[in-house]
C-alpha positions in Angstrom: 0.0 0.0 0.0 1.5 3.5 -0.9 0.0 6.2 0.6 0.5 9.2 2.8 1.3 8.7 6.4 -1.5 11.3 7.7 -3.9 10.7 5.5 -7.6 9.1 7.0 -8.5 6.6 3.9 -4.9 4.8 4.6 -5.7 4.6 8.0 -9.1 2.8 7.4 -7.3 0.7 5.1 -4.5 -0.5 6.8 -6.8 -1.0 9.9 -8.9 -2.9 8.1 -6.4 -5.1 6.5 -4.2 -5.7 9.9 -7.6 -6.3 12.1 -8.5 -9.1 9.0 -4.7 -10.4 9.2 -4.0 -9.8 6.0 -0.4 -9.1 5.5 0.7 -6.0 3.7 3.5 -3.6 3.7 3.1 0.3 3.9 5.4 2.3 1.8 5.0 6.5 2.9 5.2 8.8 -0.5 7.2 11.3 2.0 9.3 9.1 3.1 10.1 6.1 1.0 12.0 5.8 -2.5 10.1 3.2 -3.8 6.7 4.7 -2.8 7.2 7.6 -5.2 8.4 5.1 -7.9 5.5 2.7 -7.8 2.9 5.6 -7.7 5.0 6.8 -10.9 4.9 3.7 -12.4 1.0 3.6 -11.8 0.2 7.6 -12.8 -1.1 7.6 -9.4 -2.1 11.2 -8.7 -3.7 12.5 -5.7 -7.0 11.5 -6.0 -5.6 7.7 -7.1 -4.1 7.3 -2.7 -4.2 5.1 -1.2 -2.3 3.0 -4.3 -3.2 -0.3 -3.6 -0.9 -3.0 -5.2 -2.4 -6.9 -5.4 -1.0 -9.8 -7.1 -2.0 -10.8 -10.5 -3.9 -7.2 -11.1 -4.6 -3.6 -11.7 -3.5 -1.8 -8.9 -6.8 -0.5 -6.8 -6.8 3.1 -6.8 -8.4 4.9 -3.2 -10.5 1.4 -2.7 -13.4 1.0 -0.6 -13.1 -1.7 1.6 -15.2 -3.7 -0.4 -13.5 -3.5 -3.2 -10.4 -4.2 -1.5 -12.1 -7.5 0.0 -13.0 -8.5 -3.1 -9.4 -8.1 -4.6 -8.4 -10.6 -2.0 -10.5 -13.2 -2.4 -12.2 -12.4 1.2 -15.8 -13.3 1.0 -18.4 -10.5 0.6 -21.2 -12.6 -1.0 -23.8 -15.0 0.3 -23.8 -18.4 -0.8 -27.5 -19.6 0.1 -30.9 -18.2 -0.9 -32.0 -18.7 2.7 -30.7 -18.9 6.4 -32.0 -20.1 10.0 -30.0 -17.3 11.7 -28.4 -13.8 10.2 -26.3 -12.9 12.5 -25.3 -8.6 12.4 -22.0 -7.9 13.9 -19.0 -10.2 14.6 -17.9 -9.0 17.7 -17.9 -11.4 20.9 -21.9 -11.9 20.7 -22.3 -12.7 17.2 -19.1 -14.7 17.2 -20.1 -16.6 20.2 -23.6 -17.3 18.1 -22.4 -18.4 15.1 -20.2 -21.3 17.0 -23.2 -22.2 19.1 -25.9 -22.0 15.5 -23.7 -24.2 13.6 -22.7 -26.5 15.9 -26.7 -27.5 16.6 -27.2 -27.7 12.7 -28.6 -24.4 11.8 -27.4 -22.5 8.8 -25.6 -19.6 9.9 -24.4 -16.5 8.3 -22.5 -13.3 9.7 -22.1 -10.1 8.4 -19.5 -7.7 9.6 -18.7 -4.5 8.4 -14.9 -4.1 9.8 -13.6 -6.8 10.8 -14.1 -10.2 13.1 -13.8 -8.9 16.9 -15.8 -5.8 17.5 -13.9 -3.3 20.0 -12.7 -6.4 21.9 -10.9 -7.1 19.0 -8.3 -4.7 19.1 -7.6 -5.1 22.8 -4.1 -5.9 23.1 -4.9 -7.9 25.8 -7.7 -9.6 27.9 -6.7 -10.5 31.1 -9.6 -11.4 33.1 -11.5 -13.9 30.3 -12.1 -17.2 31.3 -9.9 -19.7 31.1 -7.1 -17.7 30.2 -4.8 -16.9 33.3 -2.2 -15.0 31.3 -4.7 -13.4 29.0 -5.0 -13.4 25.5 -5.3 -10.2 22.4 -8.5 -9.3 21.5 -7.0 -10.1 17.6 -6.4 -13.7 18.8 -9.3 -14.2 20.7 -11.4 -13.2 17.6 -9.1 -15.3 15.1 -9.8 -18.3 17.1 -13.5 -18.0 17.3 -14.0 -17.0 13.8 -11.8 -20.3 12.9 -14.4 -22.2 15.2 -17.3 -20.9 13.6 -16.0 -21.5 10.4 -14.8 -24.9 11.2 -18.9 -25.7 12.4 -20.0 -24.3 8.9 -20.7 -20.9 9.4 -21.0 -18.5 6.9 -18.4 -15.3 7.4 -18.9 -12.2 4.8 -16.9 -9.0 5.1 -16.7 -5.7 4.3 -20.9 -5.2 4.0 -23.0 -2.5 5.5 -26.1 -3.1 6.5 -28.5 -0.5 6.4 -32.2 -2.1 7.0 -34.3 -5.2 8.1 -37.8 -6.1 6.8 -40.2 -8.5 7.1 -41.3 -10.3 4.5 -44.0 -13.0 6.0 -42.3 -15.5 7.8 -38.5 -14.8 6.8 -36.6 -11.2 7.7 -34.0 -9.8 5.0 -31.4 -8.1 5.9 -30.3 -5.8 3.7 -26.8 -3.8 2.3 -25.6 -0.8 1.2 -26.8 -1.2 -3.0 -29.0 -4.1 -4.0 -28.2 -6.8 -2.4 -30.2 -9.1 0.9 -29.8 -11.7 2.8 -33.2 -13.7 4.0 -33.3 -15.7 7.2 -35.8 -17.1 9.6 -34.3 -15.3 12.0 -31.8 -12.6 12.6 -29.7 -11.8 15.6 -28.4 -8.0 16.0 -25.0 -8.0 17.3 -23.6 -4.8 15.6 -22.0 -3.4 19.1 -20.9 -0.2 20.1 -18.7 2.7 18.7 -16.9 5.6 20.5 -18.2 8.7 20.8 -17.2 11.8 18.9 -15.6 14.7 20.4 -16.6 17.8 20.1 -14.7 20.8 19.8 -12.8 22.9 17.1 -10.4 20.8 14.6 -11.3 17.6 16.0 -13.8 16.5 13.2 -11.3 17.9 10.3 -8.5 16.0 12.2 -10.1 12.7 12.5 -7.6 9.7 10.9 -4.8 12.3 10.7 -3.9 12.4 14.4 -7.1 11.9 15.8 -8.4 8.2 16.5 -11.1 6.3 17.5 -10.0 3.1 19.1 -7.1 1.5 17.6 -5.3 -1.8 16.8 -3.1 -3.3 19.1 -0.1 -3.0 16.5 -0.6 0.7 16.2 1.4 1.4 19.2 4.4 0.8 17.0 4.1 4.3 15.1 4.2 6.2 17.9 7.5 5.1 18.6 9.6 7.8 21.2 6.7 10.4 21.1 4.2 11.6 23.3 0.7 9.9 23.1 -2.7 10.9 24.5 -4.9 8.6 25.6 -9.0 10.1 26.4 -10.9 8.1 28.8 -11.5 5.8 31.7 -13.1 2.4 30.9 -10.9 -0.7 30.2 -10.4 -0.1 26.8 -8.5 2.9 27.6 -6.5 1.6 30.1 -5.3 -1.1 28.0 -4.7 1.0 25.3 -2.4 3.0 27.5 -0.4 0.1 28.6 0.3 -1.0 25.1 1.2 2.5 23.9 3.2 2.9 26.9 5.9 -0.1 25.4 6.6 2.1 22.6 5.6 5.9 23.5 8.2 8.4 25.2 5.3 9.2 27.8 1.2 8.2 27.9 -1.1 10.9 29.1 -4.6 9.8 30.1 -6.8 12.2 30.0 -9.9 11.0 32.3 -13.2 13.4 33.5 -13.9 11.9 35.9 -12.5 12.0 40.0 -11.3 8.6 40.3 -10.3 5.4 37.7 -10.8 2.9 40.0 -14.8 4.2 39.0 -14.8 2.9 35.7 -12.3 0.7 35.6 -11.1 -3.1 36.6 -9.1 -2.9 39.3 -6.3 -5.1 38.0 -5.5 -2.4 35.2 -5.4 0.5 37.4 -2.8 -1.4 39.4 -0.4 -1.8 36.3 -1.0 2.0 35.2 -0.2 3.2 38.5 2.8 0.8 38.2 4.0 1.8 34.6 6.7 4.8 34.6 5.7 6.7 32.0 2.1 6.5 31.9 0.8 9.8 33.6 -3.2 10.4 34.5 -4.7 13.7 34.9 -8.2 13.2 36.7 -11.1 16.0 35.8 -9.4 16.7 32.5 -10.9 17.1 28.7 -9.7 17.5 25.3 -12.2 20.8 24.2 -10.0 21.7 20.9 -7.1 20.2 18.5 -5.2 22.1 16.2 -2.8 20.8 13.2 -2.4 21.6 9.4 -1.5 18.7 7.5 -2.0 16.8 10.9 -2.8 16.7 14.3 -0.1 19.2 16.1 -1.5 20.0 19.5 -5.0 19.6 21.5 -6.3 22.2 24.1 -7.2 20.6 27.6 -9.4 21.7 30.2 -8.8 21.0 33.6 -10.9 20.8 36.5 -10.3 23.5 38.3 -11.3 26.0 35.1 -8.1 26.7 33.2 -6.9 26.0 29.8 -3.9 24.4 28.6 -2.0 23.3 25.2 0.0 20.2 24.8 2.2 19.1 21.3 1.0 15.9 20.0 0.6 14.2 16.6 -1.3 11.1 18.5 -4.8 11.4 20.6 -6.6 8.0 20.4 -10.2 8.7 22.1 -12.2 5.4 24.2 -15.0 7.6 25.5 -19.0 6.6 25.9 -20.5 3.9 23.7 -22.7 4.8 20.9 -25.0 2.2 19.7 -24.9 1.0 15.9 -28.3 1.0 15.5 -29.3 3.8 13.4 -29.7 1.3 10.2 -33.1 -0.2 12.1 -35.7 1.8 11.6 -38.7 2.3 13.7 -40.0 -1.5 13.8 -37.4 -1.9 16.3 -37.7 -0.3 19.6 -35.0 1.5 20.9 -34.1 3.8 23.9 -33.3 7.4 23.8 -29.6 6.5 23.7 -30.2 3.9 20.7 -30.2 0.6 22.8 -32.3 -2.1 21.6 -35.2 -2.8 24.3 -35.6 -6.6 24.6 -37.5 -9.2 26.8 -39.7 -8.1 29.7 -38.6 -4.0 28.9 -40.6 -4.3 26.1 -43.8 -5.2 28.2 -43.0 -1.8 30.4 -46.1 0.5 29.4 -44.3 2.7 26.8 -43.1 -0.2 24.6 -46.6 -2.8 25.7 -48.2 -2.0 22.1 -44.9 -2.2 19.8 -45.3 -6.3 21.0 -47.2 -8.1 18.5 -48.0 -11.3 19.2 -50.1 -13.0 22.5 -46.8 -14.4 23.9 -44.3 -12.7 25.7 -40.9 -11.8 24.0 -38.1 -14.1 24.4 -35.5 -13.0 26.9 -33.5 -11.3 24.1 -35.8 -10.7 21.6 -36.7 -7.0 20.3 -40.0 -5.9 19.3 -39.9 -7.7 16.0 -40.2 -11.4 16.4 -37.7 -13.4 15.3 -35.3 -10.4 15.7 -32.9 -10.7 18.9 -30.1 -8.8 20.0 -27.2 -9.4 22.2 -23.8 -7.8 23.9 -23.2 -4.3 24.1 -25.9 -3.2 21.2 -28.6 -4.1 24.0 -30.0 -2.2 26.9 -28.7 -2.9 29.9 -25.7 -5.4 29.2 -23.1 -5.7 31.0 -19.8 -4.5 28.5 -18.0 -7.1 28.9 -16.7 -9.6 26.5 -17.8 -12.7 28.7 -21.3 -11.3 29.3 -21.4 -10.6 25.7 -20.6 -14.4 24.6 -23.2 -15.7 27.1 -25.8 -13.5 25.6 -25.0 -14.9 21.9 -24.8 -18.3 23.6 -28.3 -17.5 24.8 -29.6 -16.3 21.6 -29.0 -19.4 19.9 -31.1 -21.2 22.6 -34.2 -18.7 22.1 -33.9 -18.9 18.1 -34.5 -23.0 18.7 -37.7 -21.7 20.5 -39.0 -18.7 18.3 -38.1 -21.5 14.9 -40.2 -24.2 16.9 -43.2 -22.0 17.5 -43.1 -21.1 13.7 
């Protein structure tokens, strides 16, 4: 891939590529040789970057990620007319329910936009998971369990967005960005959580080129000997901070709030506290950044009022959860915040006449029947990874019910 270092299209691509463990190597027009010779080569002009080069083809010029799936021979495409379970969203939930569906017999299908993993995925390491003392990387937690599904039978295709559900008599399609649909008897929403934009001047116009949303566990290799901060106080942001911190001259977390020990698993704290040259300000806030070709400096606000500017090309933000559920539509029922409302909340008097049918709602089961949804897309889950598996365990369990009562 030849491209420019702060550009936000190369980002998305090389994330996508490294959280799909495809293997690749990034040449930087500004800074490599042979970059500027292979865009030459292609008449690669500005518009053409990311330069994409693939065996045995045209190079792809500025690819979507679907097109660059399809280069590689990932699968994007549905191989059956019909499904028992469509499963939204291959983070832990959906992971856990396509192992579980195929296992018992059902054909299963998931569709993921990114890549296999969700936010867990690019965890560089879970430490309190089950049955793994010395935890393990998000990345390898999701390889195995997409290998498992896949080794049960189960359907895995990439790259597609969703962007509806309808019922069509007894099946529900599930449809993508374009033309295409996938029918099912049932469908399980598992599309998770992303983090929350924020808000201030030069943020938005430096998003990709300095400012990140999450990140991959092998990102903390670029920030090699500089100064990295680090906004926010759950668990993904401390273990953010301890992988940046091998690399990084010094990690600044940047938390709101009074206390970390508030949001965050004890065990983690302790290592932060224990690490050198990670440093946490408490009741602080990024309200501004400012860069020209890239992220230069932010503007913090502390607690007691005043406002201060740091240098840094790196602010990676792990702040609030925002439900991907926009793509749903009003069949669904939702909370203000965009959770999906399942089980006995849906029989609270607000939601009572979005039921349908003369049965109650499975324990996971939205206002459509035959619709569920599990992990952190729900209201009221836990945010964790092994809550999250239980609930796509569960929804396997409840889809054997709803298909029986068919």
């Amino acid at each position: 891939m030849v491209g420019h270092r702060w550009s936000q299209a190369s980002h998305e691509l090389k994330t996508f590529l490294s959280r799909n463990h495809v293997p690749y190597q990034w040449l930087e027009l500004e800074r490599d040789d042979e970059a500027r010779r292979l865009a030459d080569l292609a008449g690669a002009g500005v518009t053409d970057l990311p330069l994409v080069i693939v065996p045995d083809a045209e190079p792809l010029r500025a690819p979507s990620t679907l097109t660059l799936a399809e280069a590689l021979g990932l699968r994007t495409r549905a191989e059956q007319p019909l499904y028992d379970l469509c499963i939204v969203g291959a983070g832990p939930a959906g992971l856990a329910a396509a192992v579980y569906a195929a296992s018992e017999g059902l054909r299963a299908v998931v569709v993921e936009k990114e890549a296999p993993g969700g936010q867990a995925g690019q965890s560089a390491s879970i430490q309190n998971y089950l049955g793994f003392p010395k935890g393990l990387s998000g990345a390898d937690l999701a390889r195995r369990a997409t290998a498992q599904a896949s080794r049960f039978g189960a359907e895995m295709l990439l790259a597609r967005d969703v962007v509806g559900i309808e019922t069509r008599g007894p099946v529900r399609a599930v449809r993508f960005a374009g033309s295409d649909d996938i029918e099912a008897r049932a469908v399980l929403i598992s599309s998770g959580v992303s983090y929350r934009r924020l808000q201030g001047p030069g943020l938005e116009e430096l998003a990709g080129r300095g400012v990140f949303y999450g990140s991959s566990a092998g990102e903390a290799v670029q920030c090699q000997g500089d100064d990295v901060y680090v906004v926010g106080a759950a668990n993904s942001a401390g273990q953010a901070a301890l992988n940046f911190a091998r690399y990084a001259k010094r990690v600044v977390m940047l938390v709101r709030g009074a206390r970390l020990e508030d949001s965050m698993s004890m065990y983690l704290v302790a290592q932060i506290q224990a690490t050198d040259n990670i440093e946490v300000r408490l009741g602080a806030s990024v309200v501004a950044a400012r860069g020209t070709e890239h992220l230069e400096a932010i503007s913090i606000a502390t607690g007691a009022g005043s406002l201060e500017e740091a240098s840094t090309n790196w602010l990676f933000v792990y702040i609030g959860a925002q439900p991907r559920t926009d793509w749903l539509g009003d069949a669904v029922v939702r909370d203000g915040h965009g959770f999906i409302v399942t089980g006995n909340d849906l029989l609270a008097s607000s939601n009572l006449r979005a039921w349908p049918l003369a049965r109650t709602p499975y324990a996971l089961e939205s206002s459509v029947p035959g619709v569920f949804a599990a992990g952190d897309v729900r209201l009221d889950s836990m945010k964790r990874v092994a809550s999250a598996v239980g609930e796509g365990a569960m929804t396997v369990y409840l889809v054997h019910r709803y298909l029986a009562s068919m």
